[in-house]
N, C-alpha and C positions, 0 to 999 in steps of 0.2 A: 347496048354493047359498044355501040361506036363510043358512047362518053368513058367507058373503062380502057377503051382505047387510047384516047385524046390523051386521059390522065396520067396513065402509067409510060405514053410516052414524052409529056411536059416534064415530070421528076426527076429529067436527066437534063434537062436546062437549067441555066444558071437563074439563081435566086437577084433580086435587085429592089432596092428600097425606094418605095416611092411615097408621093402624096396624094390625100385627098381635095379634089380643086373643089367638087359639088357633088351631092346627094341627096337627090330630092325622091318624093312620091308622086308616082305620076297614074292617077285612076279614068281608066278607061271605060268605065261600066264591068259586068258581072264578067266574072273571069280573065279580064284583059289588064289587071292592076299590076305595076309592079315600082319595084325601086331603080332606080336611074343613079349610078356611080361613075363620074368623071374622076380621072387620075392622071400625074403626070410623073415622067421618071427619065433617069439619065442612065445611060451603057455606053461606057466605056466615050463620054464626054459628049454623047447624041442625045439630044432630049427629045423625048414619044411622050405617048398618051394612048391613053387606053380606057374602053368604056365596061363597066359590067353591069345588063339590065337582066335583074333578080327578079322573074314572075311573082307572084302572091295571092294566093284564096282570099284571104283574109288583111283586110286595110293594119290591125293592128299590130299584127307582125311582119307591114312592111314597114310603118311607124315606126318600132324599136329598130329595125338595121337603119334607117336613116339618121336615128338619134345616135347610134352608136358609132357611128363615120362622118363625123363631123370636117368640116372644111379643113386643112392643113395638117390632118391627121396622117402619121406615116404607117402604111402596110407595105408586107408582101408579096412581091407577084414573082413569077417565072419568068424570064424573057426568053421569045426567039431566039436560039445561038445562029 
């Protein structure tokens, strides 16, 4: 409940293009895997960073999101207004 919160009230902030600095996998034993995404982005001439770590059952679909966010790669994010 609280993530349908977070989400529907992030959709009214502003959109900002950033990059990918690193994304790695990082396996902690049985249930504690996950991917590790470092990002950096500029609002309105401030440059931030922001981390997003993606849990994972399963090593090989942490594998394919690391392959697919490769270093210097630009995404999406919302920023804080």
């Amino acid at each position: 409940m609280i993530l349908l919160w977070r989400r529907a009230r992030s959709r009214r902030w502003p959109m900002v293009v950033g990059t990918v600095v690193h994304c790695q996998f990082e396996k902690h034993g049985y249930g504690g895997d996950f991917a590790l995404l470092q990002y950096k982005y500029k609002v309105d001439g401030e440059r931030s960073h922001g981390v997003i770590k993606k849990p994972y059952i399963y090593p090989n679909d942490a594998d394919a999101f690391v392959r697919h966010h490769p270093a210097d790669m630009e995404l999406s994010s919302s920023s804080t207004p």
